[in-house]
N, C-alpha and C positions, 0 to 999 in steps of 0.2 A: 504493500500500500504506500510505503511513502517512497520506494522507489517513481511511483506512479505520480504523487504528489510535487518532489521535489523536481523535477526537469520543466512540467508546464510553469512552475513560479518564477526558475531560473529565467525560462523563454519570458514571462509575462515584465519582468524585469526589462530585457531587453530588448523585448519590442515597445514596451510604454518610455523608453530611453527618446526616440524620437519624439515622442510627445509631450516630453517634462522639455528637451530644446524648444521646441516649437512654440509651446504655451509659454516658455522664460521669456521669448522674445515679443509675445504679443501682450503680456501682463506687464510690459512697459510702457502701454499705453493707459490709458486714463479708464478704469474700468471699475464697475460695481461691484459688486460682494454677488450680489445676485446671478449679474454676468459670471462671473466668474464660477460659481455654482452648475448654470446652465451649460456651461463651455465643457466643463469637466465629465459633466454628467453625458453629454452627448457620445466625448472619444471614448469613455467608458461602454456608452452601449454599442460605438462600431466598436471597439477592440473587442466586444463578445459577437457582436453579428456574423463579423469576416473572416476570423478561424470557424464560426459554426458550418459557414457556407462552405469554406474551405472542407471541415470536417466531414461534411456530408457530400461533397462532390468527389473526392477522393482525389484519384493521380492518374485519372484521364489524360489529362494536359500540364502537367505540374511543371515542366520545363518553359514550355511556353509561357504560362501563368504567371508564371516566376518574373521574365523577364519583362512582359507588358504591364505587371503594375507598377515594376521600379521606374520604368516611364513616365508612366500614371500618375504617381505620387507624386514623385522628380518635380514635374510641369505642374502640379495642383501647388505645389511648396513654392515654386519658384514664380506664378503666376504670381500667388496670396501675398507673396513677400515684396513682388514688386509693385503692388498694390498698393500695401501699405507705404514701400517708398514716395510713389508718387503723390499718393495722400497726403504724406508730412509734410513734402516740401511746398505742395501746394496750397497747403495750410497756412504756410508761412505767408505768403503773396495773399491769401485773400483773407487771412485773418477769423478766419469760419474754425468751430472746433471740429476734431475729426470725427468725421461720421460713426454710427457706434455697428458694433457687431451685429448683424440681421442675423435672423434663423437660418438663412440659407448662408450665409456664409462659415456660421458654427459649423453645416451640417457639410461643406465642402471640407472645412479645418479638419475633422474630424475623420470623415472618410479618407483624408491624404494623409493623415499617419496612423490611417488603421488598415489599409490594404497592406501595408506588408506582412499583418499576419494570417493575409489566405494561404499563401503557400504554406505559412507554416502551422496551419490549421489543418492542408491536403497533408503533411506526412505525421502530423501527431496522429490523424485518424488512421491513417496507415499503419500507426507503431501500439496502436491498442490503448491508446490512454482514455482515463474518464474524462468523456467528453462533459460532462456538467460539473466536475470540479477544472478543468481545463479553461474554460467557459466565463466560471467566476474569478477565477484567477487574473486572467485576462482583463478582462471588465474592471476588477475590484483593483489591481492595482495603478492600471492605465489610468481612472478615474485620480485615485490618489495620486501620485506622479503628478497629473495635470491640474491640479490643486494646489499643489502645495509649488510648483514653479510659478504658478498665476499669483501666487499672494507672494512671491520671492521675489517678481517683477513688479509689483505694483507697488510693494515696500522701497523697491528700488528709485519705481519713477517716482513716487510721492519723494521720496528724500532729495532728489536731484530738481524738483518740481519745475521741470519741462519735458516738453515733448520728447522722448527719443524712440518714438516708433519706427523711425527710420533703421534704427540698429536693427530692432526685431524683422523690420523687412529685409535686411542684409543678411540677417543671419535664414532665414525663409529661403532667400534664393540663392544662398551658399548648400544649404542642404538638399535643394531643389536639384542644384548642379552637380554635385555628391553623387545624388541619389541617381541622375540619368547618366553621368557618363564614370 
């Protein structure tokens, strides 16, 4: 049993690693406690969604799969991040505060750093693990991860009290570029 336990937490670790980057760079924008609840709450339920889907589609295509969501991701990371850059700076010139996170753009955030746990969602279900302790694992600590870097960042931008969402863009489309090439 806790053979079975300890490899899904080690992975759950390492795939909510992109997600504590990603969320440290956007919690240095100006954000609510609520947002920031919301935001977490979202990559929590794709880091359970997209190994489930993963788990139950198997390794039909696991090669393939593999390499079209690091694309995926890549482009979704490096889009969102350049977004944000031009946001900041345009911020600047028209003096407008930055527009705040929409549902749809959580639910992009969220989906770009949870596809990379289909694949590894296709070979846990191939290797026999509990797929509903697999599941929460996932979920439960991606969730946390992305909490606790959103109130790392926010601590940070309140301290420095200006805009540096530009960073969190940078770092977005640093990982973006990482992750495609």
């Amino acid at each position: 049993m806790l053979d079975s336990v300890v490899t899904p937490l080690v992975l759950s670790f390492v795939v909510a690693l992109d997600a504590f980057s990603v969320c440290l760079g956007i919690g240095l924008q100006p954000l609510r406690l609520r947002k920031i609840a919301t935001i977490g709450l979202w990559i929590g339920i794709f880091h359970m969604f997209m190994p489930l889907l993963g788990l139950l589609i198997g390794a039909l295509l696991a090669e393939w799969i593999t390499s079209l969501t690091e694309l995926i991701s890549g482009m979704l990371l490096f889009g969102l991040g350049a977004q944000m850059i031009f946001q900041t700076f345009a911020e600047t010139f028209r003096s407008n505060p930055p527009k705040k996170f929409n549902l749809t753009a959580i639910i992009v955030l969220a989906f770009s750093v949870s596809i990379d746990s289909f694949p590894i969602g296709i070979s846990l279900g191939m290797s026999g693990f509990l797929t509903t302790v697999t599941i929460l694992l996932f979920g439960g600590v991606s969730t946390l991860m992305s909490w606790t870097s959103l109130l790392i960042g926010k601590k940070v931008q309140r301290n420095l009290d200006r805009s540096l969402a530009w960073i969190g863009g940078a770092i977005l489309c640093l990982l973006g570029l990482i992750i495609i090439f």
